[in-house]
C-alpha positions as CSV (number, residue, x, y, z in Angstrom):
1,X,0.0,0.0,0.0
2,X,1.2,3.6,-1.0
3,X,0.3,6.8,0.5
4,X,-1.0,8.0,-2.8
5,X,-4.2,10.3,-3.5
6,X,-6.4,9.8,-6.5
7,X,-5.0,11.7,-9.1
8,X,-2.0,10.4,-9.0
9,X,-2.1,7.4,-9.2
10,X,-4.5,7.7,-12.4
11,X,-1.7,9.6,-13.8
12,X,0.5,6.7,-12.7
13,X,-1.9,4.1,-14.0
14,X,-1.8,5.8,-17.0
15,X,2.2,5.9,-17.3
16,X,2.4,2.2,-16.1
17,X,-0.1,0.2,-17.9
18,X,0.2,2.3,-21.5
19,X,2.2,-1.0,-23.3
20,X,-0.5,-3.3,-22.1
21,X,-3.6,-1.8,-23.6
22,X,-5.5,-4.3,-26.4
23,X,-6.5,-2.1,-29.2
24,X,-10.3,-2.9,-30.7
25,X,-11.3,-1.0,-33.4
26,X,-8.5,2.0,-32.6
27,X,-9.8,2.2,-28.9
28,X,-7.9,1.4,-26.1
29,X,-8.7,-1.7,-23.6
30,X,-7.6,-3.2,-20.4
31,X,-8.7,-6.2,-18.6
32,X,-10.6,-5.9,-14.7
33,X,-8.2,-8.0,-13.1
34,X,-5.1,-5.9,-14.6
35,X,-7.0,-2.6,-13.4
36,X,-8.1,-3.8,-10.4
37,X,-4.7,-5.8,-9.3
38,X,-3.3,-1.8,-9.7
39,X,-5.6,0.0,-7.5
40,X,-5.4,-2.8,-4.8
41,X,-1.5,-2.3,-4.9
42,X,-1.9,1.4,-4.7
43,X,-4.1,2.1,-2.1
44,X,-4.4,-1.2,-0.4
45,X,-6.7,-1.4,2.8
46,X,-7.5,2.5,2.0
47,X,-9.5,0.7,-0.9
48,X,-12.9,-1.2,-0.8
49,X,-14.7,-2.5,-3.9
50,X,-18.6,-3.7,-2.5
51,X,-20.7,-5.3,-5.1
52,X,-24.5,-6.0,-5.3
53,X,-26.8,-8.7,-6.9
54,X,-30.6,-8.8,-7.6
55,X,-32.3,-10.7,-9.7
56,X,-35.2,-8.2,-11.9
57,X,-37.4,-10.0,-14.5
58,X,-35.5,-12.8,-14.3
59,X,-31.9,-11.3,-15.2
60,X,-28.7,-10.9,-13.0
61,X,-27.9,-7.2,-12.5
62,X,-24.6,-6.7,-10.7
63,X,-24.0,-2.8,-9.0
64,X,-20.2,-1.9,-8.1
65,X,-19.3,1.0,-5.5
66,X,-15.8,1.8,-5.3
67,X,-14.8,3.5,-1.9
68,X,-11.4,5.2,-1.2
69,X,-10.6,6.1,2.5
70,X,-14.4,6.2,3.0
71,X,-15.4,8.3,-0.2
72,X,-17.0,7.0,-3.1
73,X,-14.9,7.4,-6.4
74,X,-17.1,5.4,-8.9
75,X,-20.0,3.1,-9.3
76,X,-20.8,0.6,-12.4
77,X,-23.3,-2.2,-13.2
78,X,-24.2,-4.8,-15.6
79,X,-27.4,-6.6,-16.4
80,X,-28.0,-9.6,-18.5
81,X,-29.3,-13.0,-18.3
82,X,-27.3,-15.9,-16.9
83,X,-27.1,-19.6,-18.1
84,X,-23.9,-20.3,-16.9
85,X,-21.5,-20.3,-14.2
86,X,-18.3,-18.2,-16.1
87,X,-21.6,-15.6,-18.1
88,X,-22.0,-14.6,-14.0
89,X,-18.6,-14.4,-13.4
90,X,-18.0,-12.2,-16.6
91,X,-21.2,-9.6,-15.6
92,X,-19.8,-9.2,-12.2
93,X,-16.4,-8.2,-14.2
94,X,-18.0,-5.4,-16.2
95,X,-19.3,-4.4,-13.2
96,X,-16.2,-3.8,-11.8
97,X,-14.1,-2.3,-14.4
98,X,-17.6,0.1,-15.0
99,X,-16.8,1.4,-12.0
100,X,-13.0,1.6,-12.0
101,X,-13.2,3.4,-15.2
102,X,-15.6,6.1,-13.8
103,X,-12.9,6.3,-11.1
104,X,-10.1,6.9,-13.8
105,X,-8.6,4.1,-14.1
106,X,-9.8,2.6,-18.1
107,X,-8.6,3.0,-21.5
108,X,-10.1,5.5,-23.7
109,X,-13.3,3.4,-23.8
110,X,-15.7,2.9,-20.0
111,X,-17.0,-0.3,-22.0
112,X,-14.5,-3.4,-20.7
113,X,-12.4,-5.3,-22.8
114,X,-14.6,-8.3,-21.5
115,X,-17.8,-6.6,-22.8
116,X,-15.8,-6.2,-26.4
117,X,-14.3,-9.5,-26.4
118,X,-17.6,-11.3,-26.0
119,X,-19.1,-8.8,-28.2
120,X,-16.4,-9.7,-31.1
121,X,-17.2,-14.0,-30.4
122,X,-20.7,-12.6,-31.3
123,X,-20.1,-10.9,-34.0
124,X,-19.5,-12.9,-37.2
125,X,-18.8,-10.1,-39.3
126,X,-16.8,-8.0,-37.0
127,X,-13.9,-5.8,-38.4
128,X,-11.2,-4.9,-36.4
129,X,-9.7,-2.4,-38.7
130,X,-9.2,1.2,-37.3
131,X,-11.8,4.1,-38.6
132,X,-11.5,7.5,-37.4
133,X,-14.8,8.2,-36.4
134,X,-15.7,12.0,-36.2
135,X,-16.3,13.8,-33.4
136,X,-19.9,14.1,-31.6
137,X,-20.8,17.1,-29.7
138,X,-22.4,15.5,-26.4
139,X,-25.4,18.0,-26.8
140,X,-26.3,16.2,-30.5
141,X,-25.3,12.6,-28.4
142,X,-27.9,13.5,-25.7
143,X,-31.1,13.6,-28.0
144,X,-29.9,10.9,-30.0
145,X,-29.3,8.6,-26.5
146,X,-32.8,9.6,-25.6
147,X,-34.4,9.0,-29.1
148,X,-33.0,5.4,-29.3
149,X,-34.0,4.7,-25.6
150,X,-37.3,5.4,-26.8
151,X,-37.2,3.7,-29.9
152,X,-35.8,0.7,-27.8
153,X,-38.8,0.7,-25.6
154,X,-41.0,0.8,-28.7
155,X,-39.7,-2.3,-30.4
156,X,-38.4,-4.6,-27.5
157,X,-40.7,-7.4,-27.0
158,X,-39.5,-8.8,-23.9
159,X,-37.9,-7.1,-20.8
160,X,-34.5,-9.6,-21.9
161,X,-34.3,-7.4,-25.5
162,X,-34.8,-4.4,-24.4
163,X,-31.8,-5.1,-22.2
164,X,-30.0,-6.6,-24.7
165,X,-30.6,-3.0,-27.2
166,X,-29.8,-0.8,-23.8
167,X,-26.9,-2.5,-23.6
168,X,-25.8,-2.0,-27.0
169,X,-26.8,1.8,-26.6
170,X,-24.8,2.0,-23.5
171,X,-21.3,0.8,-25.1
172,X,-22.1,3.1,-28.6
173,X,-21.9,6.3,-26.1
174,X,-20.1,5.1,-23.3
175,X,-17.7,7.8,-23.5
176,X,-20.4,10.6,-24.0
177,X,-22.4,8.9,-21.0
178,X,-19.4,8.7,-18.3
179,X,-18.8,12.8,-19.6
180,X,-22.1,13.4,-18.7
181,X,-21.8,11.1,-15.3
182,X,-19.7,13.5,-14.2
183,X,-20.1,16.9,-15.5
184,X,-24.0,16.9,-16.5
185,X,-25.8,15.2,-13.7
186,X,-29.6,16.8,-14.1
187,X,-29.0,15.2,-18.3
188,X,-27.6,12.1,-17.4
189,X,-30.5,11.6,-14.5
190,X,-33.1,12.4,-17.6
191,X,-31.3,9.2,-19.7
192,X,-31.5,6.9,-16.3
193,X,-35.4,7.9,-16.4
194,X,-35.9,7.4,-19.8
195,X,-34.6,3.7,-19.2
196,X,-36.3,3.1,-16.1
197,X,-39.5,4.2,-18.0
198,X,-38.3,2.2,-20.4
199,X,-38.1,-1.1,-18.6
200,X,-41.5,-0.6,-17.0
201,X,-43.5,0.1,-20.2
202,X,-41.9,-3.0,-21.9
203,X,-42.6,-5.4,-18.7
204,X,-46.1,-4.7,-18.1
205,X,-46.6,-4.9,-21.8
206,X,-45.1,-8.5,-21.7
207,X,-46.9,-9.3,-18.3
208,X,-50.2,-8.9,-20.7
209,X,-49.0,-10.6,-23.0
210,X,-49.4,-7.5,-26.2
């Protein structure tokens, strides 16, 4: 354990782990355990990772809080439904490095290298050839996060796809969405309602069955 505040040692993870980064599609990625092995050496007993588990509509969520000398540095959670043993173990991961990345310690990317990996196995066609995509203002990212939500909870038939198309909405802004975590709270309150609302309209509409 150092005596070592925040900042830091995110400048020092950033120094330190630079060569170890896996590159998708020109982003930057580190696994949890890498990340979290870091922070545990850094701070030691200063550091305390609590994680959550409830079980709505039938899916595993997972909620991380990340607590440094009693303050709360981050938060993160996954959702997704569980058939196996190692699928629990991997949604508790993304958990986790959710939540170390809004603490500053990820890639260029809050989405996990464990979330793109298994989104690469699943993706047939995937490229992993760089494009330079151009840059969004997060004002034009807001409306369009709040139109697709909306359009999600339109054409989701069961409470599992519309997770499954929040999901996808979540790791296309990611970066626009931790932004906002942080320095647009009142907007990024609005998106958690939209989904909440979300979530509701599409489970009573499956409860009866329309």
């Amino acid at each position: 354990m150092e005596n070592i505040n925040l900042i830091d040692a995110i400048k020092e993870f950033s120094e330190n782990t630079k060569d170890s980064f896996i590159n998708i599609q020109g982003r930057k990625y580190l696994k949890v355990v890498d990340r979290l092995n870091f922070v545990r050496q850094k701070f030691g007993e200063r550091l305390c990772v609590k994680t959550t588990t409830t079980y709505p509509d039938g899916l595993a969520m997972f909620q991380t809080e990340i607590f440094l000398d009693g303050k709360l540095i981050g938060t993160g959670h996954s959702k997704q439904t569980v058939k196996k043993d190692k699928e629990f173990e991997k949604i508790e991961s993304v958990s986790i490095g959710r939540a170390l990345g809004i603490a500053g310690f990820a890639g260029s990317e809050l989405a996990t290298f464990e979330e793109m990996n298994d989104f690469i196995k699943t993706t047939p066609n995937f490229n992993n050839g760089y494009v330079q995509a151009k840059s969004q203002p997060v004002d034009v990212a807001k409306d369009e996060i709040i139109t697709k939500i909306q359009e999600a909870e339109k054409f989701s038939t069961t409470p599992g796809v519309l997770e499954k198309n929040l999901q996808q909405i979540w790791s296309q802004y990611s970066e626009k969405l931790g932004f906002m975590q942080v320095e647009d709270q009142d907007f990024y309150s609005k998106i958690l309602q939209a989904r909440k609302k979300a979530e509701q309209t599409v489970r009573t509409r499956s409860n009866n069955g329309r």
